[in-house]
C-alpha angles and dihedrals in degrees: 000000000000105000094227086223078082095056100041086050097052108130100227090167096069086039091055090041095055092049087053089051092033086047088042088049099050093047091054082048092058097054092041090051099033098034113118099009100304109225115189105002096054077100084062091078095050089055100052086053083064095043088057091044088057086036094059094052089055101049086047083054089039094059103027093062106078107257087227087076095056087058085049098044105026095100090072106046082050084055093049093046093053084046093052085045091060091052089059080064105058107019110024135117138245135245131176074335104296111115091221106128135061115211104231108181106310089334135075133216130206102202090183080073083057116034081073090083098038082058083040084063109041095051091053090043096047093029089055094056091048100038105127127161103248095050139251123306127220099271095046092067093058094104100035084068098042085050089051100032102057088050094044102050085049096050090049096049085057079054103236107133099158088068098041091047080055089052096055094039081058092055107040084057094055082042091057096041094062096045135243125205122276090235087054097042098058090045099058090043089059093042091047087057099053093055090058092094098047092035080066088047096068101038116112121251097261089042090060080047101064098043088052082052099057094051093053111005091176091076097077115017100164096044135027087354091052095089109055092032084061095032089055079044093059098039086045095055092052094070115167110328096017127225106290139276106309093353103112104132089193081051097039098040090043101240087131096086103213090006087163101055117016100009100047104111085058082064091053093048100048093050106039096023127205088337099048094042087037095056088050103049092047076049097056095038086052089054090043090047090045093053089056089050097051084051088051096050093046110084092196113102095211091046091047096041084045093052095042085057104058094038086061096048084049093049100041096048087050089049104044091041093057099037085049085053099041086052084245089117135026115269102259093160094244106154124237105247114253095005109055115095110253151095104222085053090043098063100030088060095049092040086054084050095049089048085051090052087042091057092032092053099039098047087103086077085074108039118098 
C-alpha cells in the first residue's frame, strides 16, 4: 500500500520547474534542428521525444524506489558504469575522433553521461558514514579520490575531458560540502596549483588549442576560434526580444556550428534575445536553489549529500555550457541540461531529477 505521506510530500514545484526548462528546451531543438529549412536533422527531434519518453520512465523509477536502496546497492551500479567505461575502450565506437559511445541494437549510449550519477552515489554513500563537524582529515579522502580517479583517467582517454572535468567539479563540491579540514584544505590548494605545469603537459594538442583560443580567440577565426566568434554573433544578434521563432539567420544559414548539442543556448539567444536566455536562466537558478533546498530539509546525510550532488551536476554543466558559448570559458563540449540533443544526457539529467523528488518526498521518514 502507498503510504499517502508520499503523496502529500510530492514536490510538485521541482517537478513543475523541470517541464518549463525540458518545454523550453524542446522548443530551441526544434528550431536548431527545423531552421532554414533543416534537411537531414530535422529526425533528431523525433528522437529526443523518444529519449524523454524513456527519460520519463526513468525519473518515475528514479523517485518511486526508496533512495535508501541506491546507498545499499550503489556499489554495484558504480561497478557496472566503470565497467561500461572499459568497454568504450576496447569496443567503442568513434565520432569527430573522440571513443565515447557504445552501439547497443539501432541506439548509443555515452556512460560517461552516466557514470555521473553512479560517482554521485558512492561519495554520499561513503561521505555519510564519515561526516563528522570539524571536517575530513587527509586520509579520509582517500576513497573519495580512488572512487573519482578510476572513472576519471578512463573518461579522459576517451578523450573526453570536459566530462571528466564535470565529474571532478561534482565531487569536489560534495567534497566541500562536507568539509574538510582547513589544514587539509590549504594543502591540497597548494598542491592543486603546483600540478598545474605537469596537468598541460599531458593535454592533447587540440586541447592546448582551445585553451590558447579562449584566451585570445582572435588567433585563430576560421579554425579552433570559429566556434565561440560565431556562438557571441548569435547571442548578439539576439539583443533584447530576439529574432523570432525560427528566424536566426547565424542558426538557419549554419554559421552555429553544433547549434543542436553544445551551442544550443546560442540558438535560444539569437531567436528569443535578453527575455527568452534570461527566463531560462531565473528558471534554471530556481531549480538549482530548490535542490539545495530539498538537501537542506532531509535530515538524512545520505539523502542531503545525495541531493547536494545532482544539484551541483545540474549547476556546473549549466554554468560551464553557457560561459563556453558566451566565449567566458574554453570549449570543453559539456551539454547544456534539458536542452542539448541526446539520449545519455537526457536520462542522466531526469533520473537526477527523480532521485531530487525521491529525497524531497521522503524526507518525512526523518522528521520528528
Amino acid at each position: 500500500m502507498i503510504d499517502r505521506r508520499l503523496v502529500e510530500y510530492f514536490d510538485w514545484w521541482m517537478l513543475a520547474l523541470t517541464a518549463a526548462i525540458v518545454t523550453a528546451g524542446l522548443v530551441a531543438l526544434y528550431s536548431a534542428v527545423n531552421a532554414g529549412g533543416g534537411g537531414g536533422q530535422s529526425a533528431l527531434f523525433g528522437r529526443q521525444l523518444i529519449w524523454y519518453g524513456l527519460g520519463m520512465m526513468v525519473m518515475i523509477t528514479a523517485f518511486i524506489i526508496n533512495y535508501k536502496s541506491y546507498e545499499r546497492w550503489g556499489h554495484l551500479f558504480y561497478l557496472l558504469c566503470i565497467g561500461l567505461l572499459i568497454a568504450v575502450l576496447l569496443i567503442g565506437k568513434y565520432v569527430g575522433g573522440s571513443k565515447r559511445w557504445l552501439a547497443m541494437g539501432p541506439m548509443s549510449i555515452q556512460p560517461s553521461e552516466i557514470v555521473k550519477l553512479a560517482v554521485i552515489i558512492m561519495l554520499a554513500k561513503y561521505y555519510a558514514r564519515v561526516v563528522r563537524p570539524d571536517g575530513l582529515q587527509l586520509r579520509e579522502l582517500v576513497t573519495p579520490v580512488i572512487i573519482i580517479a578510476i572513472p576519471f583517467v578512463l573518461i579522459v582517454r576517451q578523450p573526453d575531458l570536459g566530462t571528466a572535468m564535470v565529474v571532478a567539479l561534482i565531487a569536489a563540491s560534495m567534497t566541500l560540502y562536507v568539509k574538510i579540514k582547513r589544514g587539509t584544505l590549504i594543502g591540497l590548494i597548494a598542491s592543486g596549483t603546483l600540478a598545474v605545469p605537469l596537468v598541460w603537459m599531458f593535454l592533447k594538442g587540440y586541447q592546448k588549442q582551445r585553451i590558447l583560443t579562449f584566451l585570445n580567440p582572435d588567433r585563430d577565426p576560421l579554425g579552433a576560434g570559429y566556434h565561440v566568434i560565431q556562438s557571441k554573433i548569435a547571442i548578439g544578434a539576439g539583443m533584447i526580444s530576439g529574432k523570432g521563432f525560427l528566424k536566426g539567420s547565424q542558426n538557419s544559414l549554419d554559421f552555429l556550428p553544433e547549434q543542436h548539442t553544445d551551442f544550443i543556448f546560442s540558438v535560444l539567444a539569437e531567436e528569443w534575445g535578453l527575455i527568452g536566455a534570461g527566463f531560462v536562466l531565473l528558471v534554471f537558478l530556481l531549480l538549482i536553489t530548490w535542490g539545495l533546498q530539498t538537501a537542506q530539509r532531509n535530515r538524512d546525510p545520505f539523502g542531503t549529500i545525495l541531493a547536494v550532488g545532482v544539484t551541483t551536476m545540474i549547476a556546473w554543466q549549466v554554468f560551464i555550457n553557457i560561459g563556453m558559448v558566451m566565449g567566458l570559458l574554453p570549449v570543453v563540449g559539456v551539454t547544456l541540461p534539458f536542452f542539448s540533443y541526446g539520449g545519455s544526457s537526457v536520462i542522466t539529467m531526469m533520473a537526477g531529477v527523480g532521485l531530487l523528488l525521491n529525497v524531497s518526498m521522503r524526507r518525512f521518514m526523518f522528521e520528528k
